[in-house]
C-alpha positions in Angstrom: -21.1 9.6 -22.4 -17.8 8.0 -21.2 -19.5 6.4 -18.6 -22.0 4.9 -21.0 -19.3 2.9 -23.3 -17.5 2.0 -20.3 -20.5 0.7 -18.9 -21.2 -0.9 -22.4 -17.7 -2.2 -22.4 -18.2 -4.4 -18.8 -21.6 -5.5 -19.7 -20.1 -6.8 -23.6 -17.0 -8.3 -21.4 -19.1 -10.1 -18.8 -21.5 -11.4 -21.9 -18.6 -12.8 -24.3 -16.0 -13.9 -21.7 -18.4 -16.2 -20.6 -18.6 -18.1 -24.0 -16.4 -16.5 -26.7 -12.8 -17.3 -25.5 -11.5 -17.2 -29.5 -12.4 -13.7 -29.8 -9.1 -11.7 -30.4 -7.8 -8.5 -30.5 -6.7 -7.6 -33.9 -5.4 -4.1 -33.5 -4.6 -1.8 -30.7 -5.1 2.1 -31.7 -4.4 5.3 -28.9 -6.4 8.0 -29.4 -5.7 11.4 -27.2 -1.9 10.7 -27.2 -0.3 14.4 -27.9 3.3 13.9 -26.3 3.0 10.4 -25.0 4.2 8.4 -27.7 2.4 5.9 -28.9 4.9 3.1 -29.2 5.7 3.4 -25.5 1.6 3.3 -24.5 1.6 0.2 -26.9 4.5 -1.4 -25.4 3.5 -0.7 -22.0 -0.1 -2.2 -22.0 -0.9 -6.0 -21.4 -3.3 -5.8 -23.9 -1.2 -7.0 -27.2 -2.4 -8.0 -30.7 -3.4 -11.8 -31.5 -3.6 -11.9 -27.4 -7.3 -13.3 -26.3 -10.0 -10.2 -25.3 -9.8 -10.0 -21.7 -11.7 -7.4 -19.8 -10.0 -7.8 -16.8 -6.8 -7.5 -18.4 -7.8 -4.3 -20.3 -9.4 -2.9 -16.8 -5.8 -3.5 -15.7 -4.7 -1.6 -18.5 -6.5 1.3 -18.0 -5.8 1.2 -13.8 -1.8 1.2 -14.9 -2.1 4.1 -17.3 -3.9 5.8 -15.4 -1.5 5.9 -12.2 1.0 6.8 -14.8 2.4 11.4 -14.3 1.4 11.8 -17.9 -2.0 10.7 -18.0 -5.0 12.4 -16.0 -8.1 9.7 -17.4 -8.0 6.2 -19.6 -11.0 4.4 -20.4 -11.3 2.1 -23.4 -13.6 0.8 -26.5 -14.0 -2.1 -28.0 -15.4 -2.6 -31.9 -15.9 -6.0 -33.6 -13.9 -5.7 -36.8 -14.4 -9.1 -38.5 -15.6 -12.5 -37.4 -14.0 -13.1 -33.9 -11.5 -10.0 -34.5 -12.0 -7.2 -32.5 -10.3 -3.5 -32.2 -9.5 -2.3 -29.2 -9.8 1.7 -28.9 -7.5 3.3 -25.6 -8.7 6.9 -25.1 -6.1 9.1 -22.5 -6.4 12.3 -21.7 -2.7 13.9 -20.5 -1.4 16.1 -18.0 1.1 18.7 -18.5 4.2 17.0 -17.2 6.7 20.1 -17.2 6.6 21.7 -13.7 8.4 24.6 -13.0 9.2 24.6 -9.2 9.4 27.4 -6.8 9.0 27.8 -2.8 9.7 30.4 -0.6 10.0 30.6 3.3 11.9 32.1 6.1 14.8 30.1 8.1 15.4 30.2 11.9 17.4 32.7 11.7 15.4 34.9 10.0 16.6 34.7 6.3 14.7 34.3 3.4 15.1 31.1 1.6 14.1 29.8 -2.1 13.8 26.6 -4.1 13.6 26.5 -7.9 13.3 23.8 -10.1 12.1 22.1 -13.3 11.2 18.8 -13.5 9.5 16.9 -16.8 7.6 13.9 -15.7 7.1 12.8 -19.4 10.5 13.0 -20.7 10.7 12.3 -24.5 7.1 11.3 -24.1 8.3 7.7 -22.3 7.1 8.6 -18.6 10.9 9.3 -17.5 11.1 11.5 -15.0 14.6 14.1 -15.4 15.1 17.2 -13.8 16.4 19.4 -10.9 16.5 21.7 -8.1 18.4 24.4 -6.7 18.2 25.9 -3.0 19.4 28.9 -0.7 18.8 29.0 2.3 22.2 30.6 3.7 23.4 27.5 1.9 23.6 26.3 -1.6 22.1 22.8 -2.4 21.3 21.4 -5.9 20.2 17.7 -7.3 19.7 16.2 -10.3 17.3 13.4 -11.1 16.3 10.7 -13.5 13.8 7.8 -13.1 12.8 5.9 -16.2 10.7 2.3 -14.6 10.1 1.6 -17.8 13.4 2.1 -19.7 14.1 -1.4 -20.6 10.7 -2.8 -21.4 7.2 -2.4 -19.8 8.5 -4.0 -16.2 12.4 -3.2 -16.2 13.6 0.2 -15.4 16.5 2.3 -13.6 16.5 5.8 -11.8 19.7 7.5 -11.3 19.8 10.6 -8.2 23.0 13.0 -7.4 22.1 15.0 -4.6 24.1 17.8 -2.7 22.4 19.0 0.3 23.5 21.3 2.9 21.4 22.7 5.5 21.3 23.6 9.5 20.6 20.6 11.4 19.6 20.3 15.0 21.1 17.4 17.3 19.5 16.2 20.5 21.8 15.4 23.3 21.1 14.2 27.3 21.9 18.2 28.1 20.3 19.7 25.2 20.3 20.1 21.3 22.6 21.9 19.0 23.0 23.1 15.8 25.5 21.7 13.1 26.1 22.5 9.3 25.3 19.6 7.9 26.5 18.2 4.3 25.5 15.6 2.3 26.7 14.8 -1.0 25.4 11.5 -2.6 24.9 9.3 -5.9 22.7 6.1 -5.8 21.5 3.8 -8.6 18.4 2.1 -8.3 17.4 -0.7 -10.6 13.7 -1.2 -11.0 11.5 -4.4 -12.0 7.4 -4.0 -12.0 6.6 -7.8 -11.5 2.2 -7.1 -12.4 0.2 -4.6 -12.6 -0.3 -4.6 -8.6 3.6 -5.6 -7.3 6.8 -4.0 -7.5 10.6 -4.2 -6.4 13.3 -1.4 -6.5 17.2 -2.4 -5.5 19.9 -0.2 -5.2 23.2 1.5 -3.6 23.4 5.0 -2.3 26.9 6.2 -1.9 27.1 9.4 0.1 29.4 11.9 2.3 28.2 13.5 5.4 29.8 16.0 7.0 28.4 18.4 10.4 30.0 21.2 11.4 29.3 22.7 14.8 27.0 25.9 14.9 25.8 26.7 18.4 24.1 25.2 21.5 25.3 22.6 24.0 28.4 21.3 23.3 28.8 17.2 24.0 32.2 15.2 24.7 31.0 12.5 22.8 30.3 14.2 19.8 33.1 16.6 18.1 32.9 19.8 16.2 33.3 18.3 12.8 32.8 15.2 12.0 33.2 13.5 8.7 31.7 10.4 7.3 31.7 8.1 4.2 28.8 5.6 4.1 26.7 3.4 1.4 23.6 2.5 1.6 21.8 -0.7 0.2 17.7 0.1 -0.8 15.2 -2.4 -1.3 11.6 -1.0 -1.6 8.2 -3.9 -2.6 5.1 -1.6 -3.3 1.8 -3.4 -3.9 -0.8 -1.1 -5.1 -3.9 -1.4 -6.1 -5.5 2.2 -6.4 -7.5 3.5 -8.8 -7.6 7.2 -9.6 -10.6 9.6 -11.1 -8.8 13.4 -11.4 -8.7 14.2 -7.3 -10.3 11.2 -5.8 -8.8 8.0 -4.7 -10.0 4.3 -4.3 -8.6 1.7 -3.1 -5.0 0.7 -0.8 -1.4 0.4 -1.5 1.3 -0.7 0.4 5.2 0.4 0.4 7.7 -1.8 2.4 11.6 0.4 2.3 14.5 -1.4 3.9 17.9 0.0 4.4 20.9 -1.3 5.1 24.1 1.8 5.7 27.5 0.7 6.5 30.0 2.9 8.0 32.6 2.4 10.2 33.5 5.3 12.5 33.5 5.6 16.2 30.4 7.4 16.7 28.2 5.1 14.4 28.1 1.6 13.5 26.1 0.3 10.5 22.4 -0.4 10.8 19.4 -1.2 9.5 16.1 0.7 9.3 13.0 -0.2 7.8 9.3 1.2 7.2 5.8 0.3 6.1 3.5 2.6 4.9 0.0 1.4 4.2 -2.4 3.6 2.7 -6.2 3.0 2.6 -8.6 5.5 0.5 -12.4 5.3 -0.1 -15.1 7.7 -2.1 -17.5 9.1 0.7 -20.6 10.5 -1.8 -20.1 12.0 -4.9 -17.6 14.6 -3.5 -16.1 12.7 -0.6 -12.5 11.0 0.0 -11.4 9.6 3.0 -7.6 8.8 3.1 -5.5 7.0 5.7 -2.1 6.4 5.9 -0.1 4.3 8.7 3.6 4.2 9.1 5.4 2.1 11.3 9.3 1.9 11.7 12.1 0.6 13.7 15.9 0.8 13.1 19.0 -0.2 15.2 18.3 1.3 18.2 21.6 3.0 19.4 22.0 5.8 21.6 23.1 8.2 19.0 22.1 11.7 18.4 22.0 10.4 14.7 19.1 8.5 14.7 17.0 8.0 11.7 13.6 8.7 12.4 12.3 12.2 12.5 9.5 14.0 14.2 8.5 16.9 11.6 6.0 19.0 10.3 6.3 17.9 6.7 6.5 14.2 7.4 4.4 12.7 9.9 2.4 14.8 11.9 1.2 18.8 11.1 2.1 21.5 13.5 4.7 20.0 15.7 7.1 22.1 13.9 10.8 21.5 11.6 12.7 18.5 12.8 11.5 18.8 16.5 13.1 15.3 17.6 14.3 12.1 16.7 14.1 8.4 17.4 14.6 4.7 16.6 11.7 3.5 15.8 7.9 5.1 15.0 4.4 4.6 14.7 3.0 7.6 12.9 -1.2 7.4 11.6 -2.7 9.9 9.4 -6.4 11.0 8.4 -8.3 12.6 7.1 -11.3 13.7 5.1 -11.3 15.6 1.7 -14.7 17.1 0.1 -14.6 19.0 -3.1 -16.0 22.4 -2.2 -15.8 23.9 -5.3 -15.1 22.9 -9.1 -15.1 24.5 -12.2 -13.4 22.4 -15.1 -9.7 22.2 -14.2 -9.8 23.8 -11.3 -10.6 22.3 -7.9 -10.9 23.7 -4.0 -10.4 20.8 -2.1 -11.0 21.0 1.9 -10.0 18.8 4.7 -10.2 17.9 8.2 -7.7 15.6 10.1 -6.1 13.9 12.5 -2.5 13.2 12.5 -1.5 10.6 15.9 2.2 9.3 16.3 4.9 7.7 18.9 8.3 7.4 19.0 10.8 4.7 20.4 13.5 7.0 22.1 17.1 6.4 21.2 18.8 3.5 23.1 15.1 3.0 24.3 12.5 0.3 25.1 9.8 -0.7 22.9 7.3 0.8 25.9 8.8 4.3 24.8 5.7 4.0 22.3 2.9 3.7 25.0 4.8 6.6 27.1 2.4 9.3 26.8 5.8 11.6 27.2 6.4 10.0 23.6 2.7 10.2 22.2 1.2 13.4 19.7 -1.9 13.9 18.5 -2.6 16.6 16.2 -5.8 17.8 14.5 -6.7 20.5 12.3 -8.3 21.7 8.9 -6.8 22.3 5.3 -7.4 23.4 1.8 -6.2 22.0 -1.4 -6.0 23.8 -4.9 -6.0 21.8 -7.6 -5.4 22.0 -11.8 -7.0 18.5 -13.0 -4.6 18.4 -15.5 -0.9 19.5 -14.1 0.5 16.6 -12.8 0.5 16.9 -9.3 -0.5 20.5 -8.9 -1.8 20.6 -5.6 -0.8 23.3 -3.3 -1.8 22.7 0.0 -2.3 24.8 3.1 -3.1 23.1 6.5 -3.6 24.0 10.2 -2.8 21.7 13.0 -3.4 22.3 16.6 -1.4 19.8 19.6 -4.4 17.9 21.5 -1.2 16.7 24.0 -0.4 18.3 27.0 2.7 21.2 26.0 2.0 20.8 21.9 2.5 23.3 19.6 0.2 24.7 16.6 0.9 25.9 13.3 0.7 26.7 9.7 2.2 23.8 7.0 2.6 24.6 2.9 3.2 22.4 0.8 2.8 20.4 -3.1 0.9 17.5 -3.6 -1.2 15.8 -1.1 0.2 15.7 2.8 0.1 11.4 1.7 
């Protein structure tokens, strides 16, 4: 039935756009709204009263809401009301937006660690996202965030983070790698401006404290036991996306540029710049198909340091290599895979998967040729599954298995929430 009014609605669009530009929208009326408010869904569409009927602005509409935490499916109706006054009918169904948060695993050393959280990606029904986290795992770590993009108005927003993370960090050295304590302890303010429905900027400062205390392992002159630092960082992030979303399945690509710019002066390292591009490309396969890509590719200041930015890790660029196995200046990481509903049964979903993850890093101090250095080069491939609710916002736990196609790769299990990208 949906699909018949919106089909009605396009094919009343593409008839009266092409003649009727006087026809207006007279009123704008949200049905489904339980603790979205209604004001902020007015505000927030393009779509405004006395405005001109525009179909392609009211597809944008429905494109915007829909990539919005508290809503799980938009679609629209439109009713002549009088003369060239129409009414313009927005139906949303919502998620739940208030996710409890819990993980459990095991450290190196044995111990059993834990996560816990709450986080409410609706927050007094304006899609703010506030909440936190606390975690043990031989250490304490807890943060506390808030991101409101559209505090202001329906394009200006802020998002406020105060994070303090410790954990057991390895460094890589010419001899070896060791383990340090490390600390951070940060605050960063980002403002936020959403310039259409397709582009958006985020600038910002990060002020934070890192400290590493030695553990175990090879021990380097270069490096001391403790070490103490006070940087800032300067963020700038430009997103262009253009996806649309029906419950699991994607269509469509995006793209997310992040620059960063940390100053710090201290004798072991200099300020420097990193930046990344991540462009993601998704397409329906069939009724029950999605194929997803993602491709990364990232450079930084490329220093000899043991500090260097970019990570090679299970739960970031490529599954199975294992936790934080190495690190570099500069990456080329490419992701995909296929996902085909196996099984669904109103809000529940088995998702499976089969992918590929490929990637290359630029060792630090090294040459861009590191990336074609087949010493540099993993390729991993495996299977997954996904378990979905269709209306939790982003209540996807996933399970995959990736197996090292390189000569000397490793194998393994990765959990996680949410999609891998």
């Amino acid at each position: 039935m949906k699909g018949v009014v919106i089909s009605l609605s396009f094919m009343f669009f593409l008839m009266g756009n092409s003649y009727c530009q006087s026809a207006r929208v007279t009123d704008v009326k949200i049905r489904g709204a339980k603790k979205t408010k209604t004001t902020f869904l007015t505000s927030f569409l393009e779509t405004k009263i006395g405005d001109v009927l525009d179909s392609v602005v009211l597809d944008e509409d429905i494109k915007r809401l829909q990539r919005l935490p508290a809503i799980s499916y938009a679609y629209y109706q439109v009713f002549l009301s009088q003369g060239e006054l129409y009414t313009v009918f927005i139906h949303i169904e919502e998620n739940k937006t208030l996710i409890p948060a819990i993980n459990l695993w095991t450290t190196t050393n044995k111990q059993l660690a834990y996560k816990i959280g709450l986080y409410d990606f609706n927050f007094l029904g304006r899609s703010i996202a506030f909440g936190g986290f606390y975690q043990n795992n031989g250490y304490h770590s807890y943060g506390v965030h808030f991101r409101a993009p559209y505090l202001f108005s329906n394009a200006f927003g802020m998002a406020i983070h105060h994070q303090n993370w410790t954990s057991e960090e390895p460094l890589y050295f010419e001899k070896g790698s060791a383990n340090y304590r490390y600390n951070n302890v940060s605050f960063e303010v980002l403002g936020m401006y959403e310039i259409n429905g397709k582009n958006s900027m985020q600038l910002g400062v990060n002020l934070f404290k890192e400290r590493y205390n030695f553990i175990s392992g090879v021990e380097s002159s270069t490096i001391p036991k403790q070490l103490s630092l006070n940087k800032t960082l300067f963020k700038f992030v430009y997103s262009y996306d253009d996806l649309t979303y029906f419950y699991q399945y994607i269509n469509g690509f995006k793209n997310e540029l992040y620059s960063q710019l940390v100053i710090s002066k201290n004798a072991y390292q200099d300020k420097f710049l990193i930046a990344w591009n991540d462009f993601f490309y998704f397409t329906r396969i069939g009724e029950k198909g999605n194929w997803a890509n993602r491709l990364r590719v990232g450079l930084s200041s490329n220093k000899k340091s043991p500090f260097a930015p970019f990570a090679l890790d299970n739960n970031v660029n490529l599954r199975g290599v294992g936790i934080l196995v190495d690190r570099g200046t500069g990456s080329i990481v490419c992701n995909t895979e296929y996902r085909h509903t196996l099984y669904e049964k109103k809000l529940f979903v088995l998702q499976g998967n089969l992918f590929v993850d490929a990637g290359t890093w630029r060792n630090p101090g090294g040459e861009l040729s590191d990336f074609i250095d087949s010493k540099n080069v993993k390729v991993f491939s495996g299977i997954g599954l996904r378990f979905i609710h269709k209306k939790i916002f982003n209540a996807i736990f996933r399970i995959d298995y990736g197996y090292g196609l390189t000569k000397g790769a490793s194998k393994g299990l990765v959990f996680g929430v949410g999609q891998y990208f």
